[in-house]
N, C-alpha and C positions, 0 to 999 in steps of 0.2 A: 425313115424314123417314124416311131409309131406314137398316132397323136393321142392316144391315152398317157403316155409315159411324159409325152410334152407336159397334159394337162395338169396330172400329178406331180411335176415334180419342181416345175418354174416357179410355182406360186412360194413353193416353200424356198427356194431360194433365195428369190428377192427379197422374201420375208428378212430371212439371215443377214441379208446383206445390208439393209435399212437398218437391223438391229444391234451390227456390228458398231455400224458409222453413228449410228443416233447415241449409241451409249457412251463412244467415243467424244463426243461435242458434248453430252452432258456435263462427264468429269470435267472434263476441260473446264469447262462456265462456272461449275461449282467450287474448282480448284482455284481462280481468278478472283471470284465472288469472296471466300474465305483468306484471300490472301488481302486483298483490299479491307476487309475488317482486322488485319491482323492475327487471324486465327491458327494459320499456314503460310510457310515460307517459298514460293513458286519457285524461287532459283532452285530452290533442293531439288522441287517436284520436276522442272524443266528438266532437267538431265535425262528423263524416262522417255523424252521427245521422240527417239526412233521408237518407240512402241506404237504411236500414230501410225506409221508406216509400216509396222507387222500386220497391224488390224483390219487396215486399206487392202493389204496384202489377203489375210483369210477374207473379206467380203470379198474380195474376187475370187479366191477358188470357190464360195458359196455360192456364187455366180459361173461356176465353169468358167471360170478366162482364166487357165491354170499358165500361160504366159505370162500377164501382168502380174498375176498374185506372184508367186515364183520372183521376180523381179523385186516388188515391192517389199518381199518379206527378208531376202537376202540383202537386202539397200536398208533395211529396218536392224537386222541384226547386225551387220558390219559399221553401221555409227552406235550402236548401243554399245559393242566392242571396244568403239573408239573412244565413247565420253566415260568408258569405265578406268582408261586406261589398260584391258586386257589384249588391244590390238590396235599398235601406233603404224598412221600411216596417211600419207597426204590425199586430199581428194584426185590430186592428176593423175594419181595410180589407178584409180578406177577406169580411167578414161578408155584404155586398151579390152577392156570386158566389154563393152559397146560391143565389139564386135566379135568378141566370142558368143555373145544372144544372139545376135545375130544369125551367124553360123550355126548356132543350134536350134534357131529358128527352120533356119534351110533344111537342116537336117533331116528333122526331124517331124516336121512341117507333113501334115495330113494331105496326100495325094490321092484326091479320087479318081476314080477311071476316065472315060471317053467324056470330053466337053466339047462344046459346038457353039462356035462364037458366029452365027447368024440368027438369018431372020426363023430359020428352022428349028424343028423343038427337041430340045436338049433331053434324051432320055433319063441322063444321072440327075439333073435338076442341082448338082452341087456344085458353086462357085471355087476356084482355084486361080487366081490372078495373083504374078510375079510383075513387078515393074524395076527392072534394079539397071541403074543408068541410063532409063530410057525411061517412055514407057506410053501415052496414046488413049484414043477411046474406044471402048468396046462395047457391043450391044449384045447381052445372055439372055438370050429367052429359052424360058422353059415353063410347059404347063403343070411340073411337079417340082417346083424350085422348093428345095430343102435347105437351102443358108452356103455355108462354105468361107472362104477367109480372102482376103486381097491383103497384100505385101506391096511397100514401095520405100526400096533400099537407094537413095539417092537419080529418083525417081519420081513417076506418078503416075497413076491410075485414076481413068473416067470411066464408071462402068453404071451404063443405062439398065436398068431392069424394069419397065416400066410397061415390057410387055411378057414379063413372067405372072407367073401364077401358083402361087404357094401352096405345099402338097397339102399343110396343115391349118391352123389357128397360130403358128408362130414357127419363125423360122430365123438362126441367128448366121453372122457375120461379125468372125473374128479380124479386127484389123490390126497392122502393123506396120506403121510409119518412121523411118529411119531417114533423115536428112532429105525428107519426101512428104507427099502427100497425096490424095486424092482428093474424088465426088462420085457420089453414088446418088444415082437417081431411080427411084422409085417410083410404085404406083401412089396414084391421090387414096387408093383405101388401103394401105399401107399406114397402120400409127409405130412410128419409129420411135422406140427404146433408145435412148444414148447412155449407151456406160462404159465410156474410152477412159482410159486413164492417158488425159496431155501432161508432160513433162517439157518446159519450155517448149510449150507446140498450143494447138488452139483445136476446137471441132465449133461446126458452125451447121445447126440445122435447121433450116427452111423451109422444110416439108409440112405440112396441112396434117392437121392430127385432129382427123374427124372424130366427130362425138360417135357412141355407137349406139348401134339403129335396135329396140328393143326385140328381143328374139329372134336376130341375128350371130352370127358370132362376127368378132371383129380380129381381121389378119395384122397380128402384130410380129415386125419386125426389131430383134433386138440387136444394136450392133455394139460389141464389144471389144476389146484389145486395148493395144499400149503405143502413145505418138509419143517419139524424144525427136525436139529438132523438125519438127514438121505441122503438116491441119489434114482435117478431114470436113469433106462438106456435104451436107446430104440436104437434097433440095429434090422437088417433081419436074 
């Protein structure tokens, strides 16, 4: 990955992705604010409620996590369907699509080449951990670690990274938690980004999110993805 293209193009992202969620809380407050004066009727405006969930949705593909967006924006459309009455249908029917994400998660799921789970140094530098009905700890080092994704399908993953080395100024970690979880351990100059989207699930980070040092750059690690039914724990 080439770190001009990092530099360029995260910044504007995040931007998108704050500007999605922040204009989304505004309405909200000012919709509440005006209904409590009597000005506007909230039940009426409530019914537009899965558009939350569309918006959640595009700030993560503005984020590249185009699995959770995808997710969110499909779960955002299918109750707008439902509170319109253009498409009746119980929540326990969804429950079977769990595992078609799933599956298309597998599918579909980014496979980088040759990886090296020792003390020795990982040429590709790009993470690829599967944990599905199992799963243990692993120690990736690489002196040109580029990000990559960890999966744990009724499961779990422990994956120490704390003697890599980041090709760039920023390197991401798509995760996905299904009836599972992980920890990922990092280095102490490591400032960890969290933008998981948990769905009855939890993340928990404990990681040292050093100031940075003036004309330096600082190695920021972003982890992103989707926990239904599980945690993620990121600590040094």
């Amino acid at each position: 990955m080439d770190t001009r293209d990092i530099r360029d193009t995260s910044p504007r992202h995040d931007t998108l992705s704050r500007l999605v969620i922040g204009l989304a809380l505004i309405a909200g407050g000012l919709l509440f604010t005006l209904d409590n004066f009597g000005v506007v009727e909230v039940g009426d405006v409530w019914r537009f409620w899965p558009l939350v969930l569309v918006a959640l949705g595009l700030a993560k593909f503005a984020n590249r996590s185009f699995f959770a967006g995808t997710i969110l924006v499909a779960l955002g459309t299918l109750f707008f369907l439902r509170t319109f009455g253009l498409l009746d249908f119980h929540l326990r029917y969804l429950f079977p699509l769990i595992f078609v994400l799933i599956g298309l998660r597998i599918v579909f799921a980014h496979r980088p080449g040759r990886r090296t789970w020792d003390a020795s140094t990982n040429p590709g530098g790009t993470l690829n951990e599967w944990a599905v009905f199992g799963g243990g700890e692993r120690r990736f080092v690489s002196a040109d670690f580029r990000g990559g994704q960890a999966n744990a399908v009724f499961g779990g993953f422990n994956i120490d990274l704390r003697e890599s080395k980041m090709a760039s100024d920023r390197a991401t970690i798509d995760v996905f938690c299904f009836c599972g979880g992980g920890e990922l351990r990092v280095p102490e100059d490591w400032n960890v980004i969290l933008k998981v989207v948990p769905i009855f699930g939890g993340t928990d980070d404990k990681s040292r999110h050093a100031a940075a040092v003036p004309g330096t750059s600082q190695k920021e690690l972003l982890v992103t993805g989707f926990i239904l039914f599980g945690g993620l724990g990121i600590k040094n």
